[in-house]
N, C-alpha and C positions, 0 to 999 in steps of 0.2 A: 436546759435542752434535754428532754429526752434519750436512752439509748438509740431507741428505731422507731419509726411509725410504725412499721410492721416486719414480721419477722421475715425473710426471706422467702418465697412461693417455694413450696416440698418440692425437694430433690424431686429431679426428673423422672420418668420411667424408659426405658426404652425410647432411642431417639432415632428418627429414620437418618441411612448413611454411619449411623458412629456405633463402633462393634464397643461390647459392653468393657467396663474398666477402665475405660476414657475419662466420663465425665464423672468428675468427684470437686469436693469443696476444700478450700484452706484458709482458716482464720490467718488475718492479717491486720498487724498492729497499725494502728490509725496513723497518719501523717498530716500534717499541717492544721488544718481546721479540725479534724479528726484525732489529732495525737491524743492520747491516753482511753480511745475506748480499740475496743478489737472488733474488727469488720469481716465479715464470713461473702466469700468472693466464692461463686463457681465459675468450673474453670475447666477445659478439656485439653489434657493432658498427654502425650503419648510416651512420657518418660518410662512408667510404668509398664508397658508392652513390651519396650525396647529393651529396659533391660531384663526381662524377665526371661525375651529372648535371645540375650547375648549379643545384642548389638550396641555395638557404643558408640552416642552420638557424636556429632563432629560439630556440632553448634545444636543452639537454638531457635526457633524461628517464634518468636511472640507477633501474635498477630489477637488486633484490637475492631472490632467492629464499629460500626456508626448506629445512627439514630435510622427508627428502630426496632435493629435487628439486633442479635446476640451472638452466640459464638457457635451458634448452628450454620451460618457465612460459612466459617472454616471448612466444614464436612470434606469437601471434596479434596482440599489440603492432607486435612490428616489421614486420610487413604489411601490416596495418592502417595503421601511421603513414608506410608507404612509398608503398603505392598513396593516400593521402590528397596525397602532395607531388607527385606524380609526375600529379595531377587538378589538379594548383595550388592544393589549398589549402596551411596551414601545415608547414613542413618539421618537425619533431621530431628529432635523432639522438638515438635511442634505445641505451645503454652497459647491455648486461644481463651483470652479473659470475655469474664461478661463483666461490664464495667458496673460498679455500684448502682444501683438503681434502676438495672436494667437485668433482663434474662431471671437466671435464677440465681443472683447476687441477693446482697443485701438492700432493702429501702431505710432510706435513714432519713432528718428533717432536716438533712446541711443541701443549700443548694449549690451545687457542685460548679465551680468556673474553669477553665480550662487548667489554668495554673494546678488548680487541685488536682487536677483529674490526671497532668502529668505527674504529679508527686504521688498520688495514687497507684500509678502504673508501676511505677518504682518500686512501691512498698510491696506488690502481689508477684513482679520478679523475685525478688530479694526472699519474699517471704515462700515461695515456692520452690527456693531453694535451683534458682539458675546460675549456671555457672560457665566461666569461659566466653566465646565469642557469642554474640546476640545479632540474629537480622532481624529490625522490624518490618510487619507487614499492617497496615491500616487503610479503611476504608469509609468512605463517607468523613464524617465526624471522629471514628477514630484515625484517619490519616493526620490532623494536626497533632492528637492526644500521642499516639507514636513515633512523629517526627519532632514532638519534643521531648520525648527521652530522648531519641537519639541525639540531639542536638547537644543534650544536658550528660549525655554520657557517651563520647566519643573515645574513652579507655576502650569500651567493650562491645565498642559496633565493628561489625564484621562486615556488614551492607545494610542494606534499607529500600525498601520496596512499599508502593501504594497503588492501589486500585480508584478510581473516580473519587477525587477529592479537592481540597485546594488549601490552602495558606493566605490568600490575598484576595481581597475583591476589590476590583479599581473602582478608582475612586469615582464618580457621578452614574455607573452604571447602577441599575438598582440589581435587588436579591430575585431569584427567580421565582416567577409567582407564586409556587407550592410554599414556598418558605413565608414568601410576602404574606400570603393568608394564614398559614398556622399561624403565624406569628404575631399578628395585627391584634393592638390593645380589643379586648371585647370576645376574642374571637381564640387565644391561645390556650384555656383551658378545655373550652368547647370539641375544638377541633383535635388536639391531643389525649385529652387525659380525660373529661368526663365521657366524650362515646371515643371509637376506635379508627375516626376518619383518616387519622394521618397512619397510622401503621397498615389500614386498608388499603389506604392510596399508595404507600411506597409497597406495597408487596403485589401488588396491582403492576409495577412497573417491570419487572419480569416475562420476559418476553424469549420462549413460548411461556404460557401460565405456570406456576409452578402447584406442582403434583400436590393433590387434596393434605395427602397427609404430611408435607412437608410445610405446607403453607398453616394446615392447624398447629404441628410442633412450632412455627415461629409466635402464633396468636397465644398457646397456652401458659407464659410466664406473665401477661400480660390482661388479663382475664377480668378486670374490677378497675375503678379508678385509681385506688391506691396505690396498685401495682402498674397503672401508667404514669403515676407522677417525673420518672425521671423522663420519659418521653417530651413532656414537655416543657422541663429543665432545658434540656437539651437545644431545643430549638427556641429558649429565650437567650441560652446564652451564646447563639449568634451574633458574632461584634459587626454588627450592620452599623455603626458608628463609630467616629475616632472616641466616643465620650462612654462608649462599651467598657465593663468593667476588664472582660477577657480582650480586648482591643491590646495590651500592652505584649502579654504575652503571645498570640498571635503574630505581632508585629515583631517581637524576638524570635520567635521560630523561622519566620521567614527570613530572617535579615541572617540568623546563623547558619541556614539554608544555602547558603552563597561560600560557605569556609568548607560545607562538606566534600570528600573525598573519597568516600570508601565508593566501590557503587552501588548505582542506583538503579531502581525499575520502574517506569514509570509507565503502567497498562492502563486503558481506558474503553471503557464502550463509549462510542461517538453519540449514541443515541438518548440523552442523557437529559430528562429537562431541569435537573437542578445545576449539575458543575458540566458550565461548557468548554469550548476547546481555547480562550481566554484563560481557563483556569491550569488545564494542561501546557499551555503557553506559558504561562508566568513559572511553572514546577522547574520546566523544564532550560527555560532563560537562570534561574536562580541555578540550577547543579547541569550545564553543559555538556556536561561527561556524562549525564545519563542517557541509560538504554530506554527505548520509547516500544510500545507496541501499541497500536490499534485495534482494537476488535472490530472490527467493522460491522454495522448488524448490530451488536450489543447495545445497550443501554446501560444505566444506575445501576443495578441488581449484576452487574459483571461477573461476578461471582458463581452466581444461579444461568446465566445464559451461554459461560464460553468456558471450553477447558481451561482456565486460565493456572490451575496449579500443575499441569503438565508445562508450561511455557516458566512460568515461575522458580521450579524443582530446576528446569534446564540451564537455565540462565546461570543459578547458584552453579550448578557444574562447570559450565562454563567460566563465570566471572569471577566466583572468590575459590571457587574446590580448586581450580586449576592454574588459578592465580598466585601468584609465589606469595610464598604469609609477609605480612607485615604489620607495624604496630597499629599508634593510633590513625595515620594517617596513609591508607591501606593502595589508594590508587595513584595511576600514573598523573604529573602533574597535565593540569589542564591547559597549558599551552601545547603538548604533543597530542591533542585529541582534537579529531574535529568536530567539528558543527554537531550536535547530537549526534555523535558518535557513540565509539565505544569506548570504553576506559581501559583499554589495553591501549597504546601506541601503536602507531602502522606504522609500515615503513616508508618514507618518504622515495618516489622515484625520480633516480636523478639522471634520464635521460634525457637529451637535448626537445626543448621545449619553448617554441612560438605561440603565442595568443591567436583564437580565434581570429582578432579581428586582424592580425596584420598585413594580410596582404592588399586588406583595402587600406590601413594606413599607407600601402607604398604606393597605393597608383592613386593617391589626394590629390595631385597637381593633375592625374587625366580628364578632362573633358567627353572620353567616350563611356557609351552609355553600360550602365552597370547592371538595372533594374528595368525590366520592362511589363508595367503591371498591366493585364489584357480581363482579368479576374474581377470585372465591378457587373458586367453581365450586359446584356439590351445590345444596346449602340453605342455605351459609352463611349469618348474615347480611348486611347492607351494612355496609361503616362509613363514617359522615361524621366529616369534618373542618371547622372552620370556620376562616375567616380569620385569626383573634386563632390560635388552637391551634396553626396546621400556621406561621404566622410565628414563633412562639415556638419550636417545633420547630426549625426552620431555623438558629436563632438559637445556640440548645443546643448542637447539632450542630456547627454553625459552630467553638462554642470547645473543643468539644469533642474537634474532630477539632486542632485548633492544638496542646491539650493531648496531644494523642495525637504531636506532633509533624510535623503534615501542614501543608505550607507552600506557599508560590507557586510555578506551576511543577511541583507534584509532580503525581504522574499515578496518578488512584483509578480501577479496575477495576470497576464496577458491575455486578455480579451478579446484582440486583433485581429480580423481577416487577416491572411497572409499578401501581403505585398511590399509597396517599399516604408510604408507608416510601421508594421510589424517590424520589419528588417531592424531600420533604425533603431528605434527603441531597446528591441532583443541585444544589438552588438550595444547600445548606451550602453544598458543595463549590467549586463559581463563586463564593460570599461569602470564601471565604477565598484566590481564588487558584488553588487544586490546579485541575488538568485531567482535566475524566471522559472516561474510556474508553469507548463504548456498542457492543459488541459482542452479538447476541443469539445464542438456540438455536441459530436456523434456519440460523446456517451449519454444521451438525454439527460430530462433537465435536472433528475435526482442521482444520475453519476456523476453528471459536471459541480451540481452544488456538492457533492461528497468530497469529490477531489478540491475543491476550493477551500470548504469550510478544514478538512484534515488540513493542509498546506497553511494553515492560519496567516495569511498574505497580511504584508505591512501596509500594502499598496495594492489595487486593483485599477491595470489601467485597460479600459476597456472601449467600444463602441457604443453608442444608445442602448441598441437593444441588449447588450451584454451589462450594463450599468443600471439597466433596468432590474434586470433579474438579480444582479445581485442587493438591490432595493429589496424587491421583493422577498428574497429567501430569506435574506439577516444576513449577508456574507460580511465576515470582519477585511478592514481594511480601509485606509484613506482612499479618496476617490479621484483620479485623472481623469476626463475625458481626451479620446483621441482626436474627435472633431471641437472647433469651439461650437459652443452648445449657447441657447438664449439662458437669459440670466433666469426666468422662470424654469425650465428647466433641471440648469444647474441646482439652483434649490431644491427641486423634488426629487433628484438622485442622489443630490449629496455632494457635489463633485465639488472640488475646492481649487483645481485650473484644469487645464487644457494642455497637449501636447507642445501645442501653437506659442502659450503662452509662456509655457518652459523654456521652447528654446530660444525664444525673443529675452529669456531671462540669463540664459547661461551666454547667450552670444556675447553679452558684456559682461562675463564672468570667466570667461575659457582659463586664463591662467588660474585658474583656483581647480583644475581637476584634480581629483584625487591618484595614490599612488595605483598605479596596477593591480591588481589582486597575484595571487602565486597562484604555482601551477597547481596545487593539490588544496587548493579552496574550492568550497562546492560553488558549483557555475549552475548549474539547471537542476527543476526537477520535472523530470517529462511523464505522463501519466501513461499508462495501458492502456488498450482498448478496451479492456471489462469485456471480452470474450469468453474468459479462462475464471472468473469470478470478479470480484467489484475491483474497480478499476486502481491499479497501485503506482503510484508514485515512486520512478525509476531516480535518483540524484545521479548524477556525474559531476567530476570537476573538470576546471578547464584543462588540465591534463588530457582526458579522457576525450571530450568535444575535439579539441585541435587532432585526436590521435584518429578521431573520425575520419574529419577532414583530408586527415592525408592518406590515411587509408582510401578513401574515396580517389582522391585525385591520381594516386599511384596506379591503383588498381583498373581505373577506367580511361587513365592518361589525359587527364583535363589540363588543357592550359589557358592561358589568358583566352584567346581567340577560340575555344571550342564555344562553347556558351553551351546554355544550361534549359531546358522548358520539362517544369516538373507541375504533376497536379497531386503531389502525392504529399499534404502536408510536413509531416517529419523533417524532409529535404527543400523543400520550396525554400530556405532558410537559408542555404549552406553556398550560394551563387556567392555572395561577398568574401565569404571563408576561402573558397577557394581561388580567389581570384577572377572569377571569369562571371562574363555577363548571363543573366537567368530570367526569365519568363516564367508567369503566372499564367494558363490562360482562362480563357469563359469560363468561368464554374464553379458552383459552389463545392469550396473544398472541403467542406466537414460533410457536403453529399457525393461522394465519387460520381456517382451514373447520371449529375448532371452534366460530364463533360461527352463535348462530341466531337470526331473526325476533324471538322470542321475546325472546332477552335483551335486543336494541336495545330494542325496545320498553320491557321493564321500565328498560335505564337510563334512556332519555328521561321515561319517567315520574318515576321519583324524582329528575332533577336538572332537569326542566320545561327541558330542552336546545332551540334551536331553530334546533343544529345536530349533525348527525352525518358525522363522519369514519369512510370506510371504506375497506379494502384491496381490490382487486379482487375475490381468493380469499374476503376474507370475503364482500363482498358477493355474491357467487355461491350461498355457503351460505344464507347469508341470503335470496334470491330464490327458492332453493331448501324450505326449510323455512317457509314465509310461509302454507304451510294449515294451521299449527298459531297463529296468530292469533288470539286471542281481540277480541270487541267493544272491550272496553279497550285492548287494544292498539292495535289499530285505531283508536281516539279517540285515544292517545298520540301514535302516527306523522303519522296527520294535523296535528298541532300542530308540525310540524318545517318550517321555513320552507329552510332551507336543505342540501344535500347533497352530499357529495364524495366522490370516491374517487380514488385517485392511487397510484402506486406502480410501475404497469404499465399496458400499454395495455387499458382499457375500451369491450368493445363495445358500439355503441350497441343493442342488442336487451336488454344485461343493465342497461342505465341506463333503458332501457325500462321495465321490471321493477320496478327498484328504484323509479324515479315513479308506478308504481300501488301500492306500499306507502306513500310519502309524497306524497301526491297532490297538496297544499300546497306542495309543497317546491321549489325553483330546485335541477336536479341539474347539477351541476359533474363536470368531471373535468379537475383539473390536470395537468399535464403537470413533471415536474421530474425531481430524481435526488440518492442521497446531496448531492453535491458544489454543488446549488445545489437546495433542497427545494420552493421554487416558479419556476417558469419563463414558462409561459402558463397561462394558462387556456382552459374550453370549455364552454358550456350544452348541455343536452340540444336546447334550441332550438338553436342555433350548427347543433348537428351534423345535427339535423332536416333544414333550410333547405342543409348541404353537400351533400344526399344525390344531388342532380343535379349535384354540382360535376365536373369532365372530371378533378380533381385524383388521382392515386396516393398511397396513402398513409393513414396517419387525421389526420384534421384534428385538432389539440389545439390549436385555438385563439391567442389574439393577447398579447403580454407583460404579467405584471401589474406595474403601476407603473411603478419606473423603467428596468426591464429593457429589454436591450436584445437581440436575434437579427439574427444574422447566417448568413448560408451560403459554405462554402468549397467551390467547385465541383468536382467529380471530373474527373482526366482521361482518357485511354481505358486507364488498369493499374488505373483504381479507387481512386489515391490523391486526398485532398483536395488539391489544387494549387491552387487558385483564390484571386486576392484575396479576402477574408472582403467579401459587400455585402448589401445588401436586394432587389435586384434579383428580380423574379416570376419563377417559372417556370424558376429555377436551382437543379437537385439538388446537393445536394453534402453535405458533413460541418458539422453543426449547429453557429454558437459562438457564445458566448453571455456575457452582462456582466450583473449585478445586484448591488446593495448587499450583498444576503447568499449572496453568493457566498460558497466558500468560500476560504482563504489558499491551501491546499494540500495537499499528501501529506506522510501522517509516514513520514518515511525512505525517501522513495522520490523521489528528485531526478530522474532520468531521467524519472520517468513525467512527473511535473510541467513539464519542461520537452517531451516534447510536448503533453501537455494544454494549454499555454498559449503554444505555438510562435507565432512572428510570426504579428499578423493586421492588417488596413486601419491599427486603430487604437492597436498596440503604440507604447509611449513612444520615445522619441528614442535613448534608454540601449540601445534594441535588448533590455533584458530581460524577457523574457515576463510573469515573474511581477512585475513593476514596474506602479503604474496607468498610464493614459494619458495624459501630462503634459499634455494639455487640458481633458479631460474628466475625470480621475476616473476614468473606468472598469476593471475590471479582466475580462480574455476567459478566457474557457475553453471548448477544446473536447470536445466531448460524445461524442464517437465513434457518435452516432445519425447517421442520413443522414435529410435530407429537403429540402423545399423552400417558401418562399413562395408565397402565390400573391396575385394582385392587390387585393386586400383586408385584406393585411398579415397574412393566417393561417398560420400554422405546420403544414406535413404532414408527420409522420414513414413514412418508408420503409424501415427499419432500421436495424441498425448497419453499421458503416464493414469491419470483418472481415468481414460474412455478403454485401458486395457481389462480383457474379459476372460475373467478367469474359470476356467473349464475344466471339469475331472482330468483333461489330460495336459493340461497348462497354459499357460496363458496365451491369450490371441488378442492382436495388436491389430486394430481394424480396418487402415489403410487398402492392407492386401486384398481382403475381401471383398471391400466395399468398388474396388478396382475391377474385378471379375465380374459383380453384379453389373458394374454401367456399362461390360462389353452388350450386354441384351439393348436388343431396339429401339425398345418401348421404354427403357429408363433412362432419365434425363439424367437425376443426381441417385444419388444412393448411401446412406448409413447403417454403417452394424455396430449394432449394442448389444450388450451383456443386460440378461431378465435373471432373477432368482439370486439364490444368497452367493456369498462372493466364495468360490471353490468350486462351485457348483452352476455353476451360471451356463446359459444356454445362448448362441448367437441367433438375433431378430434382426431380418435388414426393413427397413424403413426409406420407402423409395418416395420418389417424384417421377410423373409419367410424365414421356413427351408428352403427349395429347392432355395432358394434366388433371387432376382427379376435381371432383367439386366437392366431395366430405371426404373425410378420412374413416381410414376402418381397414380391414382385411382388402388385400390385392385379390383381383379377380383370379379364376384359377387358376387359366393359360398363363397371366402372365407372372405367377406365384411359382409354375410348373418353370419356367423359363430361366425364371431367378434363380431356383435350385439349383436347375443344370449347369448354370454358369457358375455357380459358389464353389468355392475352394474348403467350404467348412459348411459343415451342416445347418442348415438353418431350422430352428426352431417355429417361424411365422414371418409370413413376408406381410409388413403391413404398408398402404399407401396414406400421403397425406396432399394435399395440393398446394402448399410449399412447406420446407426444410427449415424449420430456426438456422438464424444464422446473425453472427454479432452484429451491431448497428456500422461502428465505423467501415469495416469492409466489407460488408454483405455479402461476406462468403464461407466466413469460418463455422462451418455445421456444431451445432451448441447439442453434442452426444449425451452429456449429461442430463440434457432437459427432454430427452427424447425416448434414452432408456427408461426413465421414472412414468413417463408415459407410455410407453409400450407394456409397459409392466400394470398397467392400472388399467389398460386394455383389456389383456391376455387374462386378467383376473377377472370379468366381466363386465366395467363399466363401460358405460355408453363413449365411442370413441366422439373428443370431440380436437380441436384445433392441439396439437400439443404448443 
């Protein structure tokens, strides 16, 4: 055997991103197949820097690249971790190898199997002279080469972090295409190593493109076939078989994958056509305690498309900097964590605590009605459920689905129109443990498959058209239909039974239900509206749900006999919870502005409600079609004592409206958000009686129950900076504590840890997400901006992005956009921030009563009108003939998508639809 086929490609020159005396080489004595020659490894280094600057590292971070990229991946790490030391915070020396064969390593004629390639890893540590605590970090292909050192040397792992990777591939699924064709006898030299398909195609995967000259530095160590040979090493020794040479070791990595403890990080870009969310799944089933983060948007190339070494750097602050030291076995055990949690322990709340569903276990023996579903549309007719029926139901179901193999912990995709088929299901589902999913239409059909495919569901049980689409898209997950379905059918969706058929299965199963779940197991994961950016996945446990509940029924004084007619999905749910009977009515609930006057009415009549939940949008329609009214209806509405609507901000003109349809009624508008669904409250009166108030803003009123508001003040770039206090008359970024708050984000650790960033009353531990070791309380902020005012009322002023920051400071748009609609001729009205951030200039962006038909510059009278009403100078008043505004509630104005627009305007392009 030969020394080398060739000698290693000349030292590099100048690499984009890595400041010079980074990158250098170090002979490294051979190991295993290799032992007794010496192998020359480049390597980028940041030891050298560090100390040259007096910084002394506090660990190492090795990080190993994949197939075939080099340790040019890293850039944005070692920069990041250098200006981070060189600010004072944590020093890192970051050691990013190019593995033999690849980058500007060594090429040798040993073909390299995983086994090697971790005994390798070993020898270019060791030989590099690392010392003390070690995190790895690995990506693609090197994610297993790195998690088997780890695995193989838990003396000196401190944590362990991967970017898109995997350890497992189940078994009868095949490899994903790009692998399947490199790889295919006839076609692996071709496609790798004699032309440059496969490094073209994965650098291709980089999304935006990556910049000319960073994408030639990846191509130039790689230049000749000779110097692509390990490229397509690399993807032969894919163990696509158990009879794989690398197959055993693999199979070790994974299985010691399961003992580890220290933590763990587990980022991914979703968009990814090699390693799908199957592979994220299995990482993250093997190490529990890990943190998960999504890059949403992202792909393969993770690296190159999302900050990910700011979130990375944070984490280690977070998870091991601030974490008390400990040997080899670093983290809290994994029975005090939850469900991909985090590997600190929480604190368990031991406040008295009922289950969702129990109030409808106590009225099982009633015969009156519970559910009354008006929501199928036409003529249908109603169906009622009564107490004793939809509990038994629940019951069915419950064993039904255990028979079906659905366990604690698993995570069911609910596909359901809202009625009494959802109801059931939903309370089964919490009876036995499993976690629902509630993603609805209205995020269209590439939010809804986002929120499905991230949730990686066990089970999706759904309707036709919902079992279709996930046919269609590739959603993971066993298939239930909710209706029975023809046997042709069932075959072409997949479905393996029926709702029907489960509970005809559990009814002679009942005594085999499972135990309860506890109160701080996760119960739901509820999605966003994708208003605010792509649609996030709220969890709560049943804690949190039940603390809903009774917040609700406290707050609005619901008892058996009130009943319940809501069109406002979130709540359509919550009739059984609280005991008392609930109405669905006409309309499609994932479209609000199908419901009309009319159907309210008809539900409150048939369920003698004497209260209604309504969505802004719906109620609009509804205020809207109210001269189709009949006498009875009109007798029905007047018997509604109570009225809400929440979701979005409701102006007080259409709550107007809505109190001359229920003329009897106390009209409410809560104030909340997925992540914590009541907040304050506000009566029509409240908002009456603020109408002289000097405040900016809408009032939404004062905390219900135990909640608590805080404001974190802005300082002059706009950011929330401010200790979190009560103090009057202080704008700033909204945060906020309540029992049913929510836990957190699923799989999204970054966002979570600013949503719930230090505030006045974060615990001692310094961990956001931790309560507050005095109080209990747990914070989150909201990203709305607004402020207190002397009467302890909550004003919102918008969100935290749409604030515009002005040579003289920041302006929070609300207020503005409030003076602008006092003018005539302006229906709605948006102020945005144009020009660099400091500097920015307020554009309002209207909609005319009489409504425009292109967009472009407002006419002049009515430009002239708008000024005079503005409270701040405007820079261009532009018109459009309608407002973006998010899909589920067709009302929340999307400022961000409108300033990038006004800005590409006012620069001189052709204005066309923002």
């Amino acid at each position: 055997m030969s020394e080398a086929l060739d000698t290693a490609p000349a030292a590099p020159g100048a690499l984009p991103g890595i400041e010079p005396g980074i990158s250098r080489f170090v002979d490294v004595p051979g190991v295993g197949a290799d032992s007794g020659r010496t192998r020359r490894w480049h390597v980028l280094d940041t030891a050298g820097a560090l100390e040259r600057e007096g910084h002394a590292a506090v660990g190492t971070i090795v990080a190993v690249h994949g197939n075939p990229t080099w340790s040019l991946l890293w850039r944005q790490l070692i920069a990041a971790s250098l200006e981070r030391a060189r600010a004072g915070g944590p020093a890192w020396r970051v050691l990013a190898v190019d593995q033999l064969e690849m980058g500007y390593s060594e090429r040798t004629d040993l073909d390299r199997r995983l086994e090697q390639r971790v005994a390798d890893l070993d020898a270019v540590v060791n030989a590099a002279g690392v010392t003390g605590d070690v995190v790895t970090l690995g990506h693609d292909w090197g994610g297993p080469v790195s998690l088997g050192w780890a695995t193989r040397h838990p003396e000196r792992l401190r944590a362990l972090a991967v970017l898109n990777t995997a350890i497992h591939h189940p078994d009868g699924r095949p490899l994903p295409v790009a692998l399947r064709v490199a790889g295919a006898r006839g076609l692996l030299a071709t496609a790798t190593t004699r032309t440059t398909a496969f490094l073209d195609t994965t650098l291709a995967l980089a999304h935006p493109a990556l910049d000319p000259e960073v994408r030639a530095a990846y191509r130039a160590p790689y230049r000749d076939a000779a110097r692509r040979r390990g490229i397509g090493g690399f993807v032969a020794d894919i163990p696509a078989t158990p009879r794989h040479p690398s197959t055993p070791e693999l199979d070790r990595i994974a299985a010691a994958l399961t003992s580890i403890e220290v933590p763990a990080l587990l980022l991914r870009g979703p968009k990814d056509p090699v390693f799908g969310e199957h592979h994220l799944e299995d990482l993250a089933q093997r190490m529990p305690h890990a943190d998960v983060h999504r890059f949403e948007g992202a792909g393969h190339m993770l690296a190159e498309e999302r900050p990910y070494a700011a979130t990375f750097l944070d984490w280690l602050d977070d998870r091991v900097l601030t974490a008390p030291a400990q040997s080899a076995n670093r983290s809290t055990p994994p029975e005090s964590i939850p469900h991909g949690g985090s590997t600190r322990a929480r604190k368990i709340d031991s406040r008295a605590f009922s289950p969702l569903w129990a109030r409808l276990i106590e009225r099982r023996d009633d015969d009156a009605t519970a559910v009354v579903d008006l929501g199928r549309g036409g003529d249908a007719p109603a169906v009622e459920v009564s107490w004793r029926a939809l509990a038994e139901r629940v019951e069915q179901l419950a064993a039904g689905l255990t028979a079906f193999g659905v366990g604690p912990g698993d995570r069911v995709s609910l596909l359901v129109q809202p009625g009494p088929t959802l109801t059931a299901v939903l309370y089964a589902c919490l009876r036995i443990g499993a976690v629902v999913v509630v993603a609805d239409r209205g995020l269209g059909v590439d939010g809804l498959s986002r929120a499905v495919r991230g949730s990686s569901p066990s089970v999706i049980i759904g309707e036709q058209t919902g079992l279709a689409a996930a046919r269609a898209l590739g959603w993971p997950g066993r298939r239930i239909s909710a209706p029975d379905l023809p046997v042709a059918a069932k075959r072409l969706l997949g479905v393996e039974t029926s709702l029907v058929e489960l509970a005809r299965t559990g009814a002679s199963t009942l005594p085999t239900l499972p135990a309860s779940p506890g109160a701080d197991d996760e119960a739901a994961i509820l999605f966003t509206s994708g208003s605010t950016g792509p649609a996030k996945g709220v969890v709560y446990t049943h804690r949190q749900l039940s603390a809903l509940r009774d917040a609700i029924g406290s707050h609005f004084e619901v008892g058996p006999d009130t009943g319940l007619v809501t069109g406002f999905a979130p709540f359509a749910l919550l009739g059984p919870a609280l005991g008392t009977r609930s109405a669905t009515p006409r309309m499609d609930v994932s479209a609000p502005r199908t419901l009309t006057a009319t159907a309210v009415a008809e539900a409150v009549r048939r369920s003698q409600a004497r209260i209604v939940f309504l969505s802004p949008a719906a109620l609009a329609n509804v205020a809207a079609t109210a001269d189709a009214l009949t006498d009875d209806d009109h007798r029905a509405l007047g018997e509604v004592s109570t009225f809400l609507s929440t979701g979005a901000p409701v102006g007080i003109e259409l709550l107007r409206r809505a109190q001359r349809l229920m003329p009897n009624a106390t009209a409410h508008t809560p104030y909340g958000m997925t992540e914590c669904l009541l907040v304050t409250d506000v009566t029509l009166d409240d908002l009456e009686g603020a109408q002289d108030a000097p405040d900016a803003g809408v009032c939404v009123g004062r905390p219900i129950g135990s909640g608590l508001v805080r404001i974190s003040a802005l300082d002059d770039t706009g950011a929330a900076a401010g200790e979190p206090s009560d103090a009057a008359g202080v704008t700033g970024e909204v945060v906020i504590s309540a029992p049913h708050l929510k836990r957190g984000y699923h799989r999204l650790w970054a966002t979570d840890r600013v949503a719930a960033r230090e505030t006045a009353s974060a615990d001692a531990s310094g961990d956001p997400a931790e309560a507050d070791a005095d109080t209990g309380h747990r914070w989150h902020r909201t990203g709305d901006v607004g402020h207190l005012d002397a009467d302890g009322r909550l004003w919102i002023e918008g969100r935290l992005p749409h604030v515009i920051t002005t040579t003289t400071g920041p302006v929070t748009p609300v207020g503005p956009e409030q003076h602008v609609e006092t003018v005539d001729a302006v229906r709605r009205a948006a102020v945005v921030g144009v020009g660099p951030r400091g500097r920015q200039v307020c554009v309002a962006v209207i909609e005319t009563v009489a409504g425009a038909r292109r967009a472009g510059l407002a006419a002049a009278d009515v430009a002239d009108l708008v000024r005079s009403a503005s409270t701040r100078p405007l820079a261009a008043v532009l018109v459009v003939p309608s407002l973006p505004t998010d899909i589920r509630h067709n009302s929340k104005i999307d400022r961000s998508r409108l300033a990038a627009w006004a800005e590409r305007v006012l620069a001189g392009e052709k204005p066309d639809a923002p």
